[in-house]
C-alpha positions in Angstrom: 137.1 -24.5 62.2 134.2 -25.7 60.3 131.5 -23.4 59.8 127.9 -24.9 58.3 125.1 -23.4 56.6 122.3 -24.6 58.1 119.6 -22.9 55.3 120.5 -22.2 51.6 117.2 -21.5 50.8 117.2 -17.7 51.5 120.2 -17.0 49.5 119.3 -19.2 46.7 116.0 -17.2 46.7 118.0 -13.7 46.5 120.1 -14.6 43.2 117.2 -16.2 41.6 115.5 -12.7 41.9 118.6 -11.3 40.9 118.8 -13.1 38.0 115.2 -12.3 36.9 116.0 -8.6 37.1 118.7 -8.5 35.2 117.4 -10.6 32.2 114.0 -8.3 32.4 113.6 -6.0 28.9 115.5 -3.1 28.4 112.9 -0.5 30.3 113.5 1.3 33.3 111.2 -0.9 36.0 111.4 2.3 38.3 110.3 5.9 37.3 113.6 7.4 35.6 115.5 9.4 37.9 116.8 12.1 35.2 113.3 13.5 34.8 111.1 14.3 37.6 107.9 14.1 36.4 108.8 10.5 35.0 106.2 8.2 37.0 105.2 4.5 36.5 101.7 5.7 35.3 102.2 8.9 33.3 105.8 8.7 31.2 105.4 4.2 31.2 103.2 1.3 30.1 103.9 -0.7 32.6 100.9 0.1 34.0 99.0 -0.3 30.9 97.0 2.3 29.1 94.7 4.4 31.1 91.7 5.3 28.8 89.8 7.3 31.3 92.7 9.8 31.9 93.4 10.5 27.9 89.6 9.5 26.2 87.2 11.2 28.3 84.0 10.9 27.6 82.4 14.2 28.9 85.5 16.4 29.4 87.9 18.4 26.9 91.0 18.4 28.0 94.0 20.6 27.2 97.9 19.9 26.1 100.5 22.2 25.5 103.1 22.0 22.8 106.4 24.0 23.1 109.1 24.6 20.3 112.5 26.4 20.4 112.5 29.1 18.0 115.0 26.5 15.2 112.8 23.3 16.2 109.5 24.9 14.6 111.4 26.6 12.0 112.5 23.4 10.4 109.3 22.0 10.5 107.3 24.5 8.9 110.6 24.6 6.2 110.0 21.2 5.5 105.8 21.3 5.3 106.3 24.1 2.6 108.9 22.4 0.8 106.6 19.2 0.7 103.7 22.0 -0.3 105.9 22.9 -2.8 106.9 19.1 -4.6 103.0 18.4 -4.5 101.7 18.2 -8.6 98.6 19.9 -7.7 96.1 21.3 -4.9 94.6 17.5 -5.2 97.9 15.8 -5.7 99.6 15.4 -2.7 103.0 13.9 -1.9 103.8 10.2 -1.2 107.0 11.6 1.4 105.8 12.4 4.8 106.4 15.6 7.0 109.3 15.0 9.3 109.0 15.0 13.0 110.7 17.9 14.7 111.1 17.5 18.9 109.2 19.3 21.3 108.2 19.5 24.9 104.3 18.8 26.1 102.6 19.7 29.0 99.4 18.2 30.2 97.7 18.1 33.7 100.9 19.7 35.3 103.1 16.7 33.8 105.5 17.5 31.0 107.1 14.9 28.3 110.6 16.1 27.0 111.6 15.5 23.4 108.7 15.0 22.3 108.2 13.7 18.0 105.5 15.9 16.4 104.8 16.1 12.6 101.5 17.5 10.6 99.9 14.8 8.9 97.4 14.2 6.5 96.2 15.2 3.2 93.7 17.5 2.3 92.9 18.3 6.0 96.4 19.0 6.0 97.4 20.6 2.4 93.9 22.4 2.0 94.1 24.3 5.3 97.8 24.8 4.9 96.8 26.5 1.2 93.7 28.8 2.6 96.5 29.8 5.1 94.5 28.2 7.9 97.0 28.0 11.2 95.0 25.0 12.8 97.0 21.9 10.9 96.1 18.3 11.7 99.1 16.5 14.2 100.8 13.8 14.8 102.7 12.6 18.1 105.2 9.7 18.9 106.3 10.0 22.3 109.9 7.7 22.2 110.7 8.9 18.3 113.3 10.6 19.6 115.0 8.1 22.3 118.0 7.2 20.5 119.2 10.9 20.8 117.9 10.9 23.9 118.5 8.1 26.0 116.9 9.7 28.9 113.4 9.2 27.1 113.8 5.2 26.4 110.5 4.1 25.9 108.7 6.9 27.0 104.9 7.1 27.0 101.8 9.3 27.8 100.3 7.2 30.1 100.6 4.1 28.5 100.3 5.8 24.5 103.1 5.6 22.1 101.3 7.4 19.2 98.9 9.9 18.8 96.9 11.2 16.1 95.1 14.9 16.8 92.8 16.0 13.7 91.9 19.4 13.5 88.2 19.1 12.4 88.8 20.5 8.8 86.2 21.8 7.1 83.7 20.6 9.5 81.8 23.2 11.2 80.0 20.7 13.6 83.1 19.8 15.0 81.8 16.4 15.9 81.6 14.6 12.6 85.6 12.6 13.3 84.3 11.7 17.0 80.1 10.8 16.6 81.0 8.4 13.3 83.9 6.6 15.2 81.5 6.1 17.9 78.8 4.4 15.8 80.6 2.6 14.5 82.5 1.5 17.5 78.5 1.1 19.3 77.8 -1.1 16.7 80.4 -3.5 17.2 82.5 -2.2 14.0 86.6 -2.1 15.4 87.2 1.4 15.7 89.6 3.9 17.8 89.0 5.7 20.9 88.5 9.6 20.5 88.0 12.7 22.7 88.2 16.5 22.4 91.4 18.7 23.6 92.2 22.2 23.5 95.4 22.5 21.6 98.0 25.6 22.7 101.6 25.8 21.2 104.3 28.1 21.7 106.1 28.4 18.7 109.6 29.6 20.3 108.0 32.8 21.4 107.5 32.2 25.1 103.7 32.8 24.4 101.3 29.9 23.8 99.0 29.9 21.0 95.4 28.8 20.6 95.5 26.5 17.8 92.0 25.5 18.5 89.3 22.2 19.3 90.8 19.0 18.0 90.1 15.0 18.4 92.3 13.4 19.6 92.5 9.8 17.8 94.0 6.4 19.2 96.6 4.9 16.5 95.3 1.6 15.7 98.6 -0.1 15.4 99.3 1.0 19.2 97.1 0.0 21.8 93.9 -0.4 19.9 94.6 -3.9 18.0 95.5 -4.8 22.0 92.1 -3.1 23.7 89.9 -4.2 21.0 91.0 -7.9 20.0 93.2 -8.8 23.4 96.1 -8.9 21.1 98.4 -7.2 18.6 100.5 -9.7 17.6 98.6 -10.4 14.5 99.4 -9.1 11.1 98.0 -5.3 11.2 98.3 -3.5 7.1 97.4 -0.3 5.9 96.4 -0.4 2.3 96.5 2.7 0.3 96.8 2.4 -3.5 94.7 0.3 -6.4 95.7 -2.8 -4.8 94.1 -1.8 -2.0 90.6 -2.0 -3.7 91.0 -6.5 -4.3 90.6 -6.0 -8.1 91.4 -8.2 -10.5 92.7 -5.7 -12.8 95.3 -4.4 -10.3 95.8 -6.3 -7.2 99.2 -5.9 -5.6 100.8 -7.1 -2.4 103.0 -3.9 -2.2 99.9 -1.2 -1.3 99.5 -3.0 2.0 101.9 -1.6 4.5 103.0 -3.8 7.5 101.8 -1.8 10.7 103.1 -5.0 12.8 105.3 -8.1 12.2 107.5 -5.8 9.9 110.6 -7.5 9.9 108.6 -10.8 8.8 108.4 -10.2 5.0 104.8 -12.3 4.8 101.9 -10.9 3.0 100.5 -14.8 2.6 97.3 -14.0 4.3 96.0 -10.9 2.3 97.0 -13.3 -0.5 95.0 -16.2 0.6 92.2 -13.6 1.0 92.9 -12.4 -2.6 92.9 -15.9 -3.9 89.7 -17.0 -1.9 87.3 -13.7 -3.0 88.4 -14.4 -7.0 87.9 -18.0 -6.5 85.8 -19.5 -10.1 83.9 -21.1 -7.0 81.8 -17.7 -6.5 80.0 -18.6 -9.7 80.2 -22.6 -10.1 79.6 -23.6 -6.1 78.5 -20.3 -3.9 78.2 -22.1 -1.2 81.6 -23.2 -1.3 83.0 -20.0 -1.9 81.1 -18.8 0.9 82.2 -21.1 3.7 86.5 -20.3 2.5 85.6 -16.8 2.4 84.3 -16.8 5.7 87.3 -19.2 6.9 89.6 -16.0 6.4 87.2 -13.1 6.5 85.0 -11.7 9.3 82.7 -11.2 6.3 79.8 -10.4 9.1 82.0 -7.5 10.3 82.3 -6.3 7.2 78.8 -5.8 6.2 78.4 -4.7 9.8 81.0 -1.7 8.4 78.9 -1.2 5.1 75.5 -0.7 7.5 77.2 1.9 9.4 79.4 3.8 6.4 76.6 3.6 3.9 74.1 5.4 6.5 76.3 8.1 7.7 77.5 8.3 4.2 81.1 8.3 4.9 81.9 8.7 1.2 85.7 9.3 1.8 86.1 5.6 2.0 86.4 2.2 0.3 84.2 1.8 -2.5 85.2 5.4 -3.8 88.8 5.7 -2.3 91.7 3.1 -2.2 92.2 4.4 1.4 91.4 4.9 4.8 91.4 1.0 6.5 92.8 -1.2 8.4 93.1 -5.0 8.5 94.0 -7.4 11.0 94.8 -10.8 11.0 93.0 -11.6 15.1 95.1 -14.2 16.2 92.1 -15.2 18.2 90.0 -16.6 15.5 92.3 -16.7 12.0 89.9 -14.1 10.8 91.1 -10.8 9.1 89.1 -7.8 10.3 88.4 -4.8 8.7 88.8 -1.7 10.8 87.5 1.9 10.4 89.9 5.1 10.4 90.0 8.5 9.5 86.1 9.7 9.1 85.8 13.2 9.1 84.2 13.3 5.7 81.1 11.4 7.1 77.9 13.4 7.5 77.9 14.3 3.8 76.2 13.3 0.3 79.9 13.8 -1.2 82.3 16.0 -2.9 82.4 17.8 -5.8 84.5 14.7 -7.0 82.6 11.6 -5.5 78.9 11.5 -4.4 78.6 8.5 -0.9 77.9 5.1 -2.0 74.1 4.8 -2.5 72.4 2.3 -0.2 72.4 -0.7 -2.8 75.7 -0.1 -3.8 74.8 -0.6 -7.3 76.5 2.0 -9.3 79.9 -0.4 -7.4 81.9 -2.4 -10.4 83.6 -5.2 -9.9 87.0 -3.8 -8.8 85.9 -3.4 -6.0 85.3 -6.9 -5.0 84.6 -7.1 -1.4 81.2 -5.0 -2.4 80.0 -6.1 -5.6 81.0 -10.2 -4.7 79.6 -9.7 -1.1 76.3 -7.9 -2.9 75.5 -10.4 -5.3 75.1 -13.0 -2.4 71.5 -12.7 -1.7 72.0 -14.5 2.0 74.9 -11.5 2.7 72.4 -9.0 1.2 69.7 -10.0 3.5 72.5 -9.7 6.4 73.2 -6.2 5.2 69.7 -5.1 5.2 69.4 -6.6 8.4 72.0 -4.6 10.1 70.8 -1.1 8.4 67.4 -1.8 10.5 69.3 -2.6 13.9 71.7 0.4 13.1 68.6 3.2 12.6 66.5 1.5 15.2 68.8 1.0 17.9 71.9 3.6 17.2 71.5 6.2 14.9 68.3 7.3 15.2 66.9 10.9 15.9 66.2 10.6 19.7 69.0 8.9 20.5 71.8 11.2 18.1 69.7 14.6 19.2 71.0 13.9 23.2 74.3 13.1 21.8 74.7 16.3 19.4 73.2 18.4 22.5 75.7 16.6 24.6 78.7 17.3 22.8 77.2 20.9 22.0 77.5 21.8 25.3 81.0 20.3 26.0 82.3 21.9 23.2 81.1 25.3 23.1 83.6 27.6 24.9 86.7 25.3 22.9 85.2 26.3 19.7 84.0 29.8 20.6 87.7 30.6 21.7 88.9 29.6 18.2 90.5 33.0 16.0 90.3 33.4 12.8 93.5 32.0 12.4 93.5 28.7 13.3 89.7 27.8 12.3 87.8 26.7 9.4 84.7 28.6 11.0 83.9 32.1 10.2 84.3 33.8 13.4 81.4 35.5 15.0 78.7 33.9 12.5 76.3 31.4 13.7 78.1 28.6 11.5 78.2 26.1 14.8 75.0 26.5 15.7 74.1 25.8 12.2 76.3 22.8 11.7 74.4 20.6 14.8 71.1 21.2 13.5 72.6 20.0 10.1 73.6 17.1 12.0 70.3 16.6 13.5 68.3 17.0 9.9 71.3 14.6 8.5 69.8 11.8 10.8 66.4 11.9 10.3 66.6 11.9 6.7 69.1 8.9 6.1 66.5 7.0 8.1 64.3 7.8 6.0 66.7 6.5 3.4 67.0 3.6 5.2 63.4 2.8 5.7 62.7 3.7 2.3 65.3 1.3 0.5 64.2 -1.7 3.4 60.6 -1.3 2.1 60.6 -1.7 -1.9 
């Protein structure tokens, strides 16, 4: 008996969908059946990232970290032995704390095995020293999938890493969120931030206030994608003299991969190098101009000087060979510079390092991307003109006193919870109160500055 198929179609359909499944990634397409909190949204990012959920703007949320009893033991053993190995109060060391699992609980979800570590350095070893409880964390939600294998991948909604500073030394608890803000208002690529309330159990079975903290996106993670619609460029951290593009000592090695790892290819920092020391800057400026701003967003960059030199961010390039990013944006070829880590803006300086005046004269040569940019009188006119858009139009006092009063209010009962051992405040003293209007005087005198330096 002969028996015909009239229609292949519909089978031919099914094992082409078949086939497509089963050469997908290695991710669970449907919420993970071991764990039953696991949804597409929160423990995924298949969905994407969902910014409104984790970066409020005018809420503070809560999380909840829980060790076992041995978990936070070997963490705190391993933050005092690195305590310990550091040369000095002001020397810290180069290894970093280790992550120890935990579990995390937020808006009735929890995440299971859970990588935290303290991070930092003098938010982290200066506390630690004054026997401050309130350390600065760090959080990588999948660190631990290879152990296990019932985490593959996991997420908090859409986040692999996390970054939660503690507000050290910063009685205005606002100075880490209202800079990264400006600076992200005035078109300057910058992380996404918000305030949570920070409660840990440390193996007890009773949760402890550690305090208000800001929560920071990682800008290797989802910023490079929600900022420049991609993160496939070449993303470094520099940290070290080489970071600073001197002549004197330049090196490839103080730029850490943050993407492309695996591809050992430093070529464009190089060409960057090469371009900026060009003999061209003094024989043919024009010249050096146009190469320079053939591999540098060079506007962005004074952009970033506008911005850092107002606020006084002195904790940054300039006086220290840290706390930037670059990325090479796919979109145009350019590399970017990109702010992190400001919660030493708001202030004239240390005891160490006064801010960068507003001419940026007392700068020498080794840092080049300054003094070669500031000898340019075409970039210095650019730079002028972005001080008077920034105090105009962002930071001025109007404007920052609704912000401060904002965030005042928001904050308020977080910080007025705090104890005295997890603080940097003086509890029961008027030190907040006294920290905003600090704030407020802060802005109204740099634009002073600012309309001062614009006018002689």
């Amino acid at each position: 008996m002969n028996i015909r198929i009239k229609n292949t179609q519909p089978v031919l359909l099914v094992l082409i969908i078949v086939l497509l499944v089963v050469s997908c990634r290695e991710v669970e397409i449907v919420p993970n059946k071991d764990i039953k909190e696991w949804t597409m949204e929160t423990h995924t990012d298949l969905e994407g990232v969902n910014y409104d959920v984790i970066f409020p703007e005018n809420k503070v949320n809560r999380v909840d970290i829980v060790f076992s009893k041995e978990e936070y033991k070997n963490m705190r053993s391993n933050l005092a032995s690195l305590i310990t190995a550091a040369e000095g109060p002001d020397v810290f060391s180069d290894e970093k704390p280790i992550y120890a699992p935990c579990d995390f609980y937020f808006n009735g979800h929890q995440w299971y095995h859970v990588g935290i570590r303290y991070k930092g350095n003098s938010s982290l070893f200066g506390a630690y020293n004054n026997g401050n409880g309130k350390l600065p964390l760090r959080l990588k939600f999948d660190v631990f999938e290879d152990e296990f294998s019932e985490i593959k991948n996991q997420r908090f909604y859409g986040f692999q890493d996390l970054s939660l500073g503690s507000n050290y030394n910063d009685a205005s608890y606002m100075r880490e969120k209202t800079a990264t803000e400006l600076f992200r208002d005035f078109g300057v690529p910058a992380v996404q931030t918000a305030f949570y309330e920070v409660y840990v159990d440390q193996g007890t079975g009773d949760p402890v206030y550690y305090g208000l903290y800001t929560l920071d996106e990682v800008v290797f993670d989802t910023m490079l994608s929600s900022v420049f619609g991609s993160n496939t460029g070449n993303c470094y951290k520099p940290e070290g003299r080489g970071s600073m593009f001197s002549a004197n000592e330049f090196n490839l090695e103080d730029f850490e991969k943050k993407t492309n790892e695996e591809l050992a290819d430093w070529s464009d920092i190089q060409e960057l190098y090469n371009v900026l020391h060009s003999p061209l800057r003094t024989t043919d400026v024009e010249t050096w101009k146009t190469n320079l701003e053939s591999v540098f967003d060079v506007q962005g960059f004074l952009k970033y000087l506008a911005v850092n030199n107002t606020i006084q961010n002195w904790d940054t390039y300039g006086n220290m060979r840290h706390n930037y990013f670059l990325y090479n944006d796919p979109a145009d070829g350019l590399i970017k510079w990109i702010v992190w880590d400001n919660n030493e803006a708001f202030l004239s300086g240390s005891a160490q390092l006064q801010a960068l005046s507003l001419g940026m004269d007392e700068v020498s040569d080794d840092w080049a991307l300054i003094s070669f940019l500031m000898d340019v009188d075409a970039y210095e006119a650019d730079y002028k003109t972005y001080l008077k858009d920034f105090v105009d139009n962002y930071y001025n006092p109007t404007r920052m006193n609704s912000i401060f009063d904002n965030y005042y209010n928001l904050i308020l009962p977080s910080v007025s919870s705090e104890s005295s051992e997890y603080t940097s405040l003086f509890v029961g003293s008027d030190d907040f109160d006294t920290a905003i209007q600090t704030m407020k005087n802060f802005c109204v005198s740099r634009n002073e500055a600012v309309t001062s330096y614009l006018t002689n």
